[in-house]
LUMDO-37775 format. One record per residue: y, z, x of N, C-alpha, C in turn; residue in three letters. Coordinates in pm, whole numbers, plus 50000, padded with zeros to 5 digits. Atoms other than C-alpha are relative to their C-alpha. Last residue first. Layout:
LUMDO-37775
> Y/Z/X/Y/Z/X/Y/Z/X/ALA
...
***
This chain:
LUMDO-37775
> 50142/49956/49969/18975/87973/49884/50060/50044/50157/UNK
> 49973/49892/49903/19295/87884/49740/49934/50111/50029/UNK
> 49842/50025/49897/19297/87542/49735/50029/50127/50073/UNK
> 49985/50020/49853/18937/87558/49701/50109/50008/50043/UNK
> 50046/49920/49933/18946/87741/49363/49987/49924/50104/UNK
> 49889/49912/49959/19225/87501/49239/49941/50094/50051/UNK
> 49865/50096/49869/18981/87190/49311/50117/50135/49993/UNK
> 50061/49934/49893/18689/87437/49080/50088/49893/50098/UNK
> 50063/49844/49942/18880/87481/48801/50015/49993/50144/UNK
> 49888/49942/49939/19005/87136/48803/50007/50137/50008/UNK
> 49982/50055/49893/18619/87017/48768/50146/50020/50069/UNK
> 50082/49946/49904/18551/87251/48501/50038/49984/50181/UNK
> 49965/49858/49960/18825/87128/48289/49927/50078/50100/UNK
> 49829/49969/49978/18770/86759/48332/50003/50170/50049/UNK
> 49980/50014/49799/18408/86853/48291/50092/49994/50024/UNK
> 50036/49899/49919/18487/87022/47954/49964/49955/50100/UNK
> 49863/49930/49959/18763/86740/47836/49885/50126/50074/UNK
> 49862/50069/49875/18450/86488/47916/50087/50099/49985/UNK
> 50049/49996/49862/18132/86669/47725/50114/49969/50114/UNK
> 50017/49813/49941/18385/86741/47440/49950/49970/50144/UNK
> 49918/50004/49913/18444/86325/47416/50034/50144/50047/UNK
> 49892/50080/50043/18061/86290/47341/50152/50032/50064/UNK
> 50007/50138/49987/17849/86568/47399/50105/49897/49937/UNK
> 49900/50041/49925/17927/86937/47487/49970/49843/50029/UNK
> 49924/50040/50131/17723/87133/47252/50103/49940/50057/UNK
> 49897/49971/49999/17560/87375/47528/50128/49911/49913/UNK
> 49971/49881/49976/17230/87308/47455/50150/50050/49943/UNK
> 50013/50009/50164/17280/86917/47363/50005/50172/49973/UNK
> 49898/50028/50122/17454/86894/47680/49935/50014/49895/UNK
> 50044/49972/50126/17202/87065/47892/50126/49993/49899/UNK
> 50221/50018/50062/17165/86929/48220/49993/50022/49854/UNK
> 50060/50078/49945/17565/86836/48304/49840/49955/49948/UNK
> 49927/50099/50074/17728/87078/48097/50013/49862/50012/UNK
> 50034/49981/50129/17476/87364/48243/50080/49882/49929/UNK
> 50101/50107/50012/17511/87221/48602/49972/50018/49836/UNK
> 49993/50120/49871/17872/87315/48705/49823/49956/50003/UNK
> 50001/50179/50062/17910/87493/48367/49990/49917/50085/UNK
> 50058/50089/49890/17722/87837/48505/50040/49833/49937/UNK
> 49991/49884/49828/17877/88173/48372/49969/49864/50066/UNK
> 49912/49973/49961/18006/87925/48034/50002/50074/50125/UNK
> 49847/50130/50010/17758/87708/47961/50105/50101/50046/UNK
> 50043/50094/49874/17492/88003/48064/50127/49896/50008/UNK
> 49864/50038/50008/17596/88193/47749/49966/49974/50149/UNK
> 49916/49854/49948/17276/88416/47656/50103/49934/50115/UNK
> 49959/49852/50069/17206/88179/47411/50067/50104/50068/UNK
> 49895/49996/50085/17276/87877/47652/50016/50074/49911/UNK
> 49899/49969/49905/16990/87952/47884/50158/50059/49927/UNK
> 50005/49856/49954/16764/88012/47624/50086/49994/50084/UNK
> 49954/49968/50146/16834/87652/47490/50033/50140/50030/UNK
> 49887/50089/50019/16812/87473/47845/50046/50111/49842/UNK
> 49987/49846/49973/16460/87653/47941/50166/49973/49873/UNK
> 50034/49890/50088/16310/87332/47861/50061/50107/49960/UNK
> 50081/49922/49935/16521/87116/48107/49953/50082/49924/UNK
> 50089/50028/49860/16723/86820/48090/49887/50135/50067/UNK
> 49990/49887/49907/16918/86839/47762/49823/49979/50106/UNK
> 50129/49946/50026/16977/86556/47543/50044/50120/50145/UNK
> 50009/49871/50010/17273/86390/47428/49904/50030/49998/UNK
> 50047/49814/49862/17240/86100/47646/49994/50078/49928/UNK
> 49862/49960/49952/17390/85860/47347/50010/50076/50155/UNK
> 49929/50098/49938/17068/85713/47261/50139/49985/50076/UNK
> 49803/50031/50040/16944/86034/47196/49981/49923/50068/UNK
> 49908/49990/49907/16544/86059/47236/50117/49950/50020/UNK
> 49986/50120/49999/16354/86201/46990/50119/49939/50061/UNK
> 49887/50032/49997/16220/86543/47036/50029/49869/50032/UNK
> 49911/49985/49872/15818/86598/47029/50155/49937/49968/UNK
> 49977/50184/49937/15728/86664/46657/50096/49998/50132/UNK
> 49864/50056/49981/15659/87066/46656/49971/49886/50013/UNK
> 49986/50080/50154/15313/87213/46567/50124/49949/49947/UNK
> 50156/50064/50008/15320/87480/46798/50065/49924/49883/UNK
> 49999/50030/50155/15648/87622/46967/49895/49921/49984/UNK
> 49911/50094/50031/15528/87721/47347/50006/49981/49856/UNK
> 49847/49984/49907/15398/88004/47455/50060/49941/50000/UNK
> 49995/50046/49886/15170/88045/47127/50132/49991/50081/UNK
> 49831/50045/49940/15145/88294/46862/49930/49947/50116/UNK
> 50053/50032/49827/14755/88302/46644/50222/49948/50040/UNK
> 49916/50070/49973/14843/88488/46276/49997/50001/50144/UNK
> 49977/49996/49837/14563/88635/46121/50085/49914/50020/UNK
> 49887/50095/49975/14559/88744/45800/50009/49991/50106/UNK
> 49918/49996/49875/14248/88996/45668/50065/49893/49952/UNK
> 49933/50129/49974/14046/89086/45346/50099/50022/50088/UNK
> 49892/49943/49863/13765/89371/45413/50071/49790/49923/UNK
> 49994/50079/49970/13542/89461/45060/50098/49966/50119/UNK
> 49890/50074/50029/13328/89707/44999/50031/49845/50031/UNK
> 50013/49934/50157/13013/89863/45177/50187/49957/49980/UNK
> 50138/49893/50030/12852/89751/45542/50073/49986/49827/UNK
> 49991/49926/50081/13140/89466/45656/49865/50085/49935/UNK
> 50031/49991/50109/13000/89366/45992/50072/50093/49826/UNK
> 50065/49951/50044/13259/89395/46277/49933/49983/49877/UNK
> 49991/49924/50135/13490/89163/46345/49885/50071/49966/UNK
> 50081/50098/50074/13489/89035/46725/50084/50132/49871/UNK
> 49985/49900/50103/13676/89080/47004/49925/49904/49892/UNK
> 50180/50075/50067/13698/88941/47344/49998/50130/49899/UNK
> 49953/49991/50184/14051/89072/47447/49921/49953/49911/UNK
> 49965/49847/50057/13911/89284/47753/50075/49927/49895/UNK
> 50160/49974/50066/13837/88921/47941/49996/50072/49923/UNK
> 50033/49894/49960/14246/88851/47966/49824/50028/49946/UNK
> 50074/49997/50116/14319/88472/47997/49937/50134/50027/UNK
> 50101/49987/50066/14581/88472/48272/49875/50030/49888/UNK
> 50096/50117/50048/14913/88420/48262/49889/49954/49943/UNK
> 49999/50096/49904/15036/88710/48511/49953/49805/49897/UNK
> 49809/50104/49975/15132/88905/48240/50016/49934/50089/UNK
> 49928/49886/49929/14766/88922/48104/50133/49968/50068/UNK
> 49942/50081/49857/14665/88641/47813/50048/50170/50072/UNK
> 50100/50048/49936/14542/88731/47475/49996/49975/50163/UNK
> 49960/50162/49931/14777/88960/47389/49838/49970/50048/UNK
> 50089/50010/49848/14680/89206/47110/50053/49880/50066/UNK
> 49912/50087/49952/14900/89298/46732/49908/50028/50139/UNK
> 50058/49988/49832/14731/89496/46498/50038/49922/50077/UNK
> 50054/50106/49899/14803/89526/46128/50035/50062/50139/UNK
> 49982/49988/49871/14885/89766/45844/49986/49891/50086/UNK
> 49854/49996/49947/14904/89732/45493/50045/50009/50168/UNK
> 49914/50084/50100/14576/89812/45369/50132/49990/50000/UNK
> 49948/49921/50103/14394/89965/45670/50084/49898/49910/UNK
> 49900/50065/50069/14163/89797/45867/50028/50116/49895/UNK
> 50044/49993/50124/13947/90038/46181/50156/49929/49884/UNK
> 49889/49970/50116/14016/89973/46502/49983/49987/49858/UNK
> 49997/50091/50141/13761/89937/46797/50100/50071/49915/UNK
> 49881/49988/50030/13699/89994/47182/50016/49967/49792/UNK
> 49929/50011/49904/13344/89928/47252/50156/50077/49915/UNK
> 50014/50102/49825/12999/89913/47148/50120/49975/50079/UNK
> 50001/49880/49855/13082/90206/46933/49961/49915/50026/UNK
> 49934/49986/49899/13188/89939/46664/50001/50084/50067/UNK
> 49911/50098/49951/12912/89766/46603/50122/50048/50052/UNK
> 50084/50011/49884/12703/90108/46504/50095/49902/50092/UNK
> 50148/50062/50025/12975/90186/46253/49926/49962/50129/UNK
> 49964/50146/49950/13263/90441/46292/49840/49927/49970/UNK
> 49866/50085/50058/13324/90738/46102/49998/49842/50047/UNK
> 50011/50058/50168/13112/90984/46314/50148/49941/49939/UNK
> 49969/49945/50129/13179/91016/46677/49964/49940/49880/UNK
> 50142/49916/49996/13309/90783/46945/49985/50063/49886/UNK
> 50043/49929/50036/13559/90489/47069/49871/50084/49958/UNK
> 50111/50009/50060/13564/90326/47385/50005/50079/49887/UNK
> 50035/49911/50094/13828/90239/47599/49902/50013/49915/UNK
> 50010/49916/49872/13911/89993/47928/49927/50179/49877/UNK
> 49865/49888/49960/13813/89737/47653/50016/50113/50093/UNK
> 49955/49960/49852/13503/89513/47707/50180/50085/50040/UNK
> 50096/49916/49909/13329/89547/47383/50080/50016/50134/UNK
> 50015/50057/49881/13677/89488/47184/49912/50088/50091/UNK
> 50085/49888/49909/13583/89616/46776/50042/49880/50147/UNK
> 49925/50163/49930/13828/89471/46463/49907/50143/50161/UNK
> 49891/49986/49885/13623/89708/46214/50023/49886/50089/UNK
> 49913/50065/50012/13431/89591/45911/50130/50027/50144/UNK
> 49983/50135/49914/13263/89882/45863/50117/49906/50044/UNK
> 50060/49987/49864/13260/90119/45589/49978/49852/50011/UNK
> 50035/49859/50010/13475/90139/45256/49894/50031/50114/UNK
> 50111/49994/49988/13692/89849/45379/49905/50116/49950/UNK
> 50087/49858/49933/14022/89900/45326/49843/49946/49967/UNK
> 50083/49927/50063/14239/89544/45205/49957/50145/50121/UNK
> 49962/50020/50143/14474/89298/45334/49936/50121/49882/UNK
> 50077/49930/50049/14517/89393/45732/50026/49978/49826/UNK
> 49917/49896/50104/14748/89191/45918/49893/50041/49904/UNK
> 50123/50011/50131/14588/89057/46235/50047/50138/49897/UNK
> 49928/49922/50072/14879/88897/46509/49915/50038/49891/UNK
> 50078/49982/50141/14682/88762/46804/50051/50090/49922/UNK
> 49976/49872/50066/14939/88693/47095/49899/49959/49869/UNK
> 49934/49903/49900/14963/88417/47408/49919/50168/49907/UNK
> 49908/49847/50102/14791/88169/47235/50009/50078/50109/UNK
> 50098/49945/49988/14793/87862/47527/50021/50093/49918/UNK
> 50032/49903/49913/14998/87576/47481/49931/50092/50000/UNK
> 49898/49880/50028/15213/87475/47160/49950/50090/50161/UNK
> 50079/49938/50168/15017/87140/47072/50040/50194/50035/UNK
> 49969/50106/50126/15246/86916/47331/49984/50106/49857/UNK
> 49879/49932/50063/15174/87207/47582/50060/49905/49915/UNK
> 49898/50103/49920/14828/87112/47614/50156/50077/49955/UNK
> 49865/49894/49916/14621/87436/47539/50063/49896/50045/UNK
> 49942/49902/50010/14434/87259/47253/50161/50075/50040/UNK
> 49962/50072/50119/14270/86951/47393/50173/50116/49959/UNK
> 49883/50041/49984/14163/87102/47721/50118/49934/49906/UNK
> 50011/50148/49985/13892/87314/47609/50148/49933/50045/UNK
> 50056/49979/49857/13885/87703/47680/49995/49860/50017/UNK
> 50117/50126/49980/14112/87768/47391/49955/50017/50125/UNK
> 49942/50122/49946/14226/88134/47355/49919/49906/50015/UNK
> 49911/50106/50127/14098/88355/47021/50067/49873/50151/UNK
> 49845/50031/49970/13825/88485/47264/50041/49947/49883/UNK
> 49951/50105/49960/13503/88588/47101/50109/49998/50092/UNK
> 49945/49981/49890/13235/88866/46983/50096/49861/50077/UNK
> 50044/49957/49848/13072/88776/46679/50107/50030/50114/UNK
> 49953/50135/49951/13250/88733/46314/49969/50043/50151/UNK
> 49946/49970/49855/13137/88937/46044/50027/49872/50098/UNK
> 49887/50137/49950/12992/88889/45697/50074/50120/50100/UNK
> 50051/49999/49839/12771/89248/45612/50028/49852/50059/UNK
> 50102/50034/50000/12810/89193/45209/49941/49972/50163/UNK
> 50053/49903/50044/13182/89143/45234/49836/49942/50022/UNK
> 50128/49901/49956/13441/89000/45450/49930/50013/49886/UNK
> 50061/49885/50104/13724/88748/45330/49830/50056/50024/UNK
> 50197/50035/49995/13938/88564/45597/49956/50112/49845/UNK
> 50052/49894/50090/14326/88428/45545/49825/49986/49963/UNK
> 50120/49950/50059/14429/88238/45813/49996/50117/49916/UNK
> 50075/49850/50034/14833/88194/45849/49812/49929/49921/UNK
> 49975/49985/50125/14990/87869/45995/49901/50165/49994/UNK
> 50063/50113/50067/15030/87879/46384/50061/50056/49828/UNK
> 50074/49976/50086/15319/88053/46528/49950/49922/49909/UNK
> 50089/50035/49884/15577/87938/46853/49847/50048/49876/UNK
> 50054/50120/49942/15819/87865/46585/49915/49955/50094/UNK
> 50090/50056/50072/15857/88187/46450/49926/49863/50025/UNK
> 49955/50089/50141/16005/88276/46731/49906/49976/49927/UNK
> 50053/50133/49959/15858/88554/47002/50016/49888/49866/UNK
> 49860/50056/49940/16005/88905/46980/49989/49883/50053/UNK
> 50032/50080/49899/15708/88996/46870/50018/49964/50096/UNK
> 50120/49896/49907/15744/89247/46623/50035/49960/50101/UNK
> 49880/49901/49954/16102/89027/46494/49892/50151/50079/UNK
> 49906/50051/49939/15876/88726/46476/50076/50108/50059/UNK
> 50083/49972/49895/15632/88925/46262/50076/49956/50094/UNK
> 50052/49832/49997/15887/88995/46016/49933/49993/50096/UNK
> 49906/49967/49963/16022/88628/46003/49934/50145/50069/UNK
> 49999/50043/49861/15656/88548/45971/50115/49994/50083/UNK
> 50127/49876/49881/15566/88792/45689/50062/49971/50143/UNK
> 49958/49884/49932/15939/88635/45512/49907/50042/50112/UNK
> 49939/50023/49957/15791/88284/45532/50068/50186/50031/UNK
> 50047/49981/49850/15488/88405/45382/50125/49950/50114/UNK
> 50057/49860/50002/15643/88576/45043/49963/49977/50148/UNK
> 49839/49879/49962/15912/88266/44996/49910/50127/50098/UNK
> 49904/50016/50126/15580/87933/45036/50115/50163/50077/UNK
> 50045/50066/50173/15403/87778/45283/50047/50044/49900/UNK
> 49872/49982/50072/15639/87846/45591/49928/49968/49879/UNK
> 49900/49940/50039/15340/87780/45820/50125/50004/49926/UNK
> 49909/50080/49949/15065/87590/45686/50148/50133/50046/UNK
> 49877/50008/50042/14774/87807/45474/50109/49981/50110/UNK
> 49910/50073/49909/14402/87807/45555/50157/49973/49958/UNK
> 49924/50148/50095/14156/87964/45332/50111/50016/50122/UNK
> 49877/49939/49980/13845/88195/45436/50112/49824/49961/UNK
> 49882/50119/50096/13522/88296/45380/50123/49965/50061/UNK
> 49933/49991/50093/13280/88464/45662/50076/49889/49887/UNK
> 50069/49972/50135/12964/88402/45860/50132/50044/49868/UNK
> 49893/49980/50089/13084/88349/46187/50003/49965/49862/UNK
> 49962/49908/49950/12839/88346/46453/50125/50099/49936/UNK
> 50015/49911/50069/12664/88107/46245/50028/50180/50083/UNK
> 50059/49938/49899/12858/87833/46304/49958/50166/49962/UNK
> 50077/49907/50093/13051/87532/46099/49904/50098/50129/UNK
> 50143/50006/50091/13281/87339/46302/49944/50102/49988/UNK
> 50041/49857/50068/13663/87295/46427/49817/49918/49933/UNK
> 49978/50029/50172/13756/87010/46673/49896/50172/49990/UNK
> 49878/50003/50070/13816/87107/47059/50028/49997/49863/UNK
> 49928/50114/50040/13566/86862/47212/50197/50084/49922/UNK
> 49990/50137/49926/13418/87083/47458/50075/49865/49919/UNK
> 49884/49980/49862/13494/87473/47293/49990/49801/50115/UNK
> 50111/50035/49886/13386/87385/46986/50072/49984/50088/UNK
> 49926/50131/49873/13662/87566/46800/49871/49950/50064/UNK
> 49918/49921/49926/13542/87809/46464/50025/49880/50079/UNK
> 50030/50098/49874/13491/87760/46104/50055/50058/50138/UNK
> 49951/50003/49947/13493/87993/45758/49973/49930/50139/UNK
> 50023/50024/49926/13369/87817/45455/50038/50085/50155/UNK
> 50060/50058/49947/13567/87809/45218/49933/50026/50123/UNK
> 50124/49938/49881/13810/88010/45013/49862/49914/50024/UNK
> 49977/50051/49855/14115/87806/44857/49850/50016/50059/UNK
> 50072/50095/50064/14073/87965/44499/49980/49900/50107/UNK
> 50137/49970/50109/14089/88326/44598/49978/49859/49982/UNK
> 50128/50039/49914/14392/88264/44859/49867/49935/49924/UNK
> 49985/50178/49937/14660/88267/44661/49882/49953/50086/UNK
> 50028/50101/50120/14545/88589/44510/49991/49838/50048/UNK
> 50152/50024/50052/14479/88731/44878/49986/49897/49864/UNK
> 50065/50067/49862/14828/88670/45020/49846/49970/49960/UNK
> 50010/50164/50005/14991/88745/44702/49912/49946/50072/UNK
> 50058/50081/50107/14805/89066/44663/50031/49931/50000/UNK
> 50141/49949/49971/14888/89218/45027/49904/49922/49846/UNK
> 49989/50081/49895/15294/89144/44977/49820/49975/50029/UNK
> 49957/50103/50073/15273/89345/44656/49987/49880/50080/UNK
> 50070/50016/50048/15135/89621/44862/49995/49852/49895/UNK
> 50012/49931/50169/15359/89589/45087/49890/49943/49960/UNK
> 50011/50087/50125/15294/89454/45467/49991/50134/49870/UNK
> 49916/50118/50001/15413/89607/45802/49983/49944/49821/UNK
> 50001/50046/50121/15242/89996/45709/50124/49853/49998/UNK
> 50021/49928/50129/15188/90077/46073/50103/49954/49907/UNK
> 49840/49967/50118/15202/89849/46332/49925/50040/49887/UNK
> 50068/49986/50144/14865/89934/46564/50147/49997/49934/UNK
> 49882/49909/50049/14937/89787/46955/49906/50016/49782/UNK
> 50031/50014/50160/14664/89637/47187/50101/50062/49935/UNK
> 49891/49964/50085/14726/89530/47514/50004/49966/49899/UNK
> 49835/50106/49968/14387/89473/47670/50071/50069/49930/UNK
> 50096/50159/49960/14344/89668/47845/49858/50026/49876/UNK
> 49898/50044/49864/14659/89894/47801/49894/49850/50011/UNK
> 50079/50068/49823/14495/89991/47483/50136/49932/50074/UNK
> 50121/49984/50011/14645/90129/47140/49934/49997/50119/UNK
> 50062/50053/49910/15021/90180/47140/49810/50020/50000/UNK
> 50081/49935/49876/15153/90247/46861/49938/49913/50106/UNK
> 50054/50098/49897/15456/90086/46646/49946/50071/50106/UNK
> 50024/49984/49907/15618/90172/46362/49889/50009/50046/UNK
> 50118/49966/49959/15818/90036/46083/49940/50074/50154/UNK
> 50011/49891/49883/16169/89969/45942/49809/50035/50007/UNK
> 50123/49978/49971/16234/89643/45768/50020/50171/50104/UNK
> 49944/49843/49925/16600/89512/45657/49804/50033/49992/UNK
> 50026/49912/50049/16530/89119/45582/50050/50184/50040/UNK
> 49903/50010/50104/16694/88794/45664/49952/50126/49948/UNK
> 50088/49924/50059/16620/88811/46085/50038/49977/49851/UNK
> 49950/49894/50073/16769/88506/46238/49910/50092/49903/UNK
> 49976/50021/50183/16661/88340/46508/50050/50054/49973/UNK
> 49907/50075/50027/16649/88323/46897/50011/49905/49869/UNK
> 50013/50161/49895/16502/88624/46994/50129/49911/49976/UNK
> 50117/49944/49939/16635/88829/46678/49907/49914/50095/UNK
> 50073/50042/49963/16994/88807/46561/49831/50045/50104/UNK
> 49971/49937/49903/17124/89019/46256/49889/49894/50110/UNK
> 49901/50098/49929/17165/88848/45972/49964/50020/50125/UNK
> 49977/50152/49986/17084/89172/45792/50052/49871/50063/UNK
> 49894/50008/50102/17043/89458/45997/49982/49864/49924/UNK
> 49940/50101/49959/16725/89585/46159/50075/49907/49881/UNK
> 49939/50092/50125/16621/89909/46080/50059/49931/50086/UNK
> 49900/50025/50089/16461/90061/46354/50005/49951/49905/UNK
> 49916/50131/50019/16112/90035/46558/50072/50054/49849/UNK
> 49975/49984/50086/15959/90341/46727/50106/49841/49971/UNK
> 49888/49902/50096/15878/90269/47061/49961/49965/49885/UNK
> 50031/49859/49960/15602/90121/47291/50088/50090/49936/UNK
> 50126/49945/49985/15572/89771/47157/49974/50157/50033/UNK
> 50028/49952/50145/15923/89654/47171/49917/50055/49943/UNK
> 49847/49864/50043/15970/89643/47559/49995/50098/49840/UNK
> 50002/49815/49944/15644/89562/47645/50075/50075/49934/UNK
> 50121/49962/50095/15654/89235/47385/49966/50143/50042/UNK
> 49939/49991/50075/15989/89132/47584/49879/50037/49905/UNK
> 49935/49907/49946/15838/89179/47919/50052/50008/49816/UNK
> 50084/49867/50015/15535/88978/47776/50127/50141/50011/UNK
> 50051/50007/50128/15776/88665/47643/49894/50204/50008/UNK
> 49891/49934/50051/16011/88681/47945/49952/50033/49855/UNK
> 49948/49861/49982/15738/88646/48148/50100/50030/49919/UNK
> 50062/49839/49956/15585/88402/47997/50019/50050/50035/UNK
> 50024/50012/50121/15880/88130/47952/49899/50146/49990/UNK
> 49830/49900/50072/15970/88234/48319/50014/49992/49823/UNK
> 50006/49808/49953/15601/88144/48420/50096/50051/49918/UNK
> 50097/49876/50086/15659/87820/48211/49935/50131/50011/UNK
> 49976/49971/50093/15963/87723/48368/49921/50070/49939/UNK
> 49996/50105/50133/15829/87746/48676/50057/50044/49882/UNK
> 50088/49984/50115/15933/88028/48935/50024/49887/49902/UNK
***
């Protein structure tokens, strides 16, 4: 298996795992993937659809957390744009009729925590996460039926982070009708009064103020799942403000690594993950070899640990 299978799989198995329980308090400090968490958080975590894999976190964002995001927003709002799928650049379209403002990841204290926080949903680094959209509904603004993955080649290179794996949509406001997050081709359908025409065409979730929704785009084989085509439902009455946060399978929006003049570099993507869960030491007969910068064994370290490795393994033949 390629790296990047074993990058995806270890990304969905680890999104199964967390996804179907109740989620803890998580300590300060405490490690998460392969960060650090700085908050204590307790929330929880339904399951919505199998297809696609949809989940509903209940009450992730404060209320306090829910007015920065919008205030900051208010003077930003433009336009909202989407991907032309052949060149890749963003343009104007009337399939998507809303406002919305654009903010960098880590832009200031309030969104850096969200994305620790979502990170620790995820179980996928902050570093594989674009910057945060912030949209603004009202007056029957909606956003047609789509994929969030690219279909152009620009995009999904793995330079620019690869393919979104995960659509993270944090809920800023209540709608007083409409406005639902609706997938026509879900294995589900809701029914009944309460919902708007748009969304009985398929599967749909209604925004709550503080909540969000978490969907993979991709199935655990890789593939681009049809059943995550989703749109936004018309807002009918009020107002709907969202946050979307797109995760990819690779870190996005990284400067490629610059290349030690010394050797210290490491020879294989995986190389970092290996060495968290202590590879340099079950496997130093290639880990201290491929992934010196990993395993922290450059310069005259790299030499007393081969030395040592290498008379290891001459006293295990002697008395083999």
């Amino acid at each position: 298996m390629g790296a990047a299978p074993r990058r995806l799989a270890a990304i969905v198995l680890l999104g199964a795992l967390c996804c179907c329980c109740y989620y803890t308090q998580v300590s300060r400090a405490e490690s998460v993937g392969y960060g650090e968490l700085e908050e204590e958080w307790r929330g929880e975590v339904v399951q919505l659809s199998w297809k696609p894999r949809a989940f509903h976190i209940k009450g992730f964002l404060s209320e306090e957390e829910c007015d920065h995001i919008i205030n900051t927003s208010k003077p930003q709002l433009e336009e909202s744009l989407v991907v032309n799928s052949d060149t890749g650049k963003f343009m104007k379209s009337t399939v998507r009729t809303s406002l919305g403002a654009q903010f960098g990841r880590g832009f200031d204290a309030v969104f850096r925590r969200i994305e620790k926080r979502i990170a620790s949903v995820t179980m996928i680094p902050v570093e594989h996460q674009e910057g945060t959209q912030v949209l603004h509904y009202v007056n029957g603004q909606k956003y047609d039926v789509h994929y969030d993955t690219f279909h152009d080649t620009v995009n999904s290179r793995k330079e620019n982070g690869g393919q979104r794996i995960v659509t993270f949509l944090m809920y800023l406001s209540t709608p007083e009708e409409g406005g639902e997050t609706v997938f026509p081709f879900a294995d589900l359908k809701v029914s009944g009064p309460g919902w708007s025409e748009c969304a009985l065409q398929g599967f749909a979730h209604k925004p709550k103020r503080g909540d969000a929704m978490m969907f993979y785009s991709l199935t655990p084989d890789g593939k681009v799942d049809p059943a995550s085509q989703h749109g936004s439902c018309p807002t009918l009455k009020g107002t709907k403000w969202s946050a979307t946060k797109w995760i990819h399978i690779y870190p996005f929006g990284m400067a490629p690594p610059t290349p030690d003049p010394n050797g210290c570099e490491d020879t294989n993507e995986s190389c970092a993950e290996w060495a968290f869960f202590d590879e340099c030491t079950k496997n130093p007969g290639y880990m201290l070899t491929g992934c010196k910068k990993s395993c922290k064994t450059c310069g005259p370290a790299a030499a007393g640990a081969q030395a040592e490795h290498s008379a290891g393994a001459k006293e295990a033949l002697k008395t083999a």
